[in-house]
N, C-alpha and C positions, 0 to 999 in steps of 0.2 A: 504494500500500500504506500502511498507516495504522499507526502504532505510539503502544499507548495506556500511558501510565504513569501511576499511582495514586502520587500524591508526599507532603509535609505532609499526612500524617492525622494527627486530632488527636481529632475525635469528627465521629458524623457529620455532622453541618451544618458542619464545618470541614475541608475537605480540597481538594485543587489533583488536577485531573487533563490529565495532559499530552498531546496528541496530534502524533505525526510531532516528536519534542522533540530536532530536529537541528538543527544549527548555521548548512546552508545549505538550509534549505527553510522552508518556510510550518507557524508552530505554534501550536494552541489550549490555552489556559489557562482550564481550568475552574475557578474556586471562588474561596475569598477567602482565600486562603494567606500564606505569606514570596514567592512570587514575585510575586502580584496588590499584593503591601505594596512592595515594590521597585521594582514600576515606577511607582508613587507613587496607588494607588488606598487610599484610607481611609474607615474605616466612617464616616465622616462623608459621604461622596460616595454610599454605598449608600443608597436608599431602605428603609422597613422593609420583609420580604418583596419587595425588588425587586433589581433587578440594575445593574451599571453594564459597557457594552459598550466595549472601550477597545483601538486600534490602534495598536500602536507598532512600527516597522521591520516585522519578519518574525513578529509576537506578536499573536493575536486573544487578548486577556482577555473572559470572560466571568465578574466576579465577583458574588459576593453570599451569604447561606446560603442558604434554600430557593430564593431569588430567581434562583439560577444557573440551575437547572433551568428554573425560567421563560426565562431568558435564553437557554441550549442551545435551546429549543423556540422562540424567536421567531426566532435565528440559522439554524437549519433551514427557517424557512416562507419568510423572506424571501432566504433568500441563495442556499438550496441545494433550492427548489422541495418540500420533503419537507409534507406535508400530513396 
């Protein structure tokens, strides 16, 4: 089961979305938020329109502005067979 939380909005090309955002299980972090900033990813690492794909412990980040959606969509083709 999948629990999706819409966190830091800020405008749209600025917002963090959470999925399964539990303590002991496996969680994806969309966007380039206060949590993508925390776990130390910086717009300096972002390419422009690109994404930075980043594993830490129990945390898939998927940050960037438009570039996340890119990043969601390349996370789905290679990971999780979706085409």
């Amino acid at each position: 089961m999948w629990h999706f939380y819409l966190t830091d909005y800020d405008s749209f090309s600025t917002f963090t979305l959470c999925l399964n955002a539990l303590k002991n299980s496996f969680n994806i972090i969309i966007g380039h938020g206060k949590l993508a900033k925390a776990a130390g990813i910086t717009d300096e690492m972002i390419p422009q329109e690109g994404f930075v794909m980043l594993r830490k412990n129990n945390i898939l980040y998927i940050a960037g502005t438009i570039g996340a959606l890119f990043g969601t969509y390349d996370f789905l083709e290679r990971f999780c067979d979706v085409r």
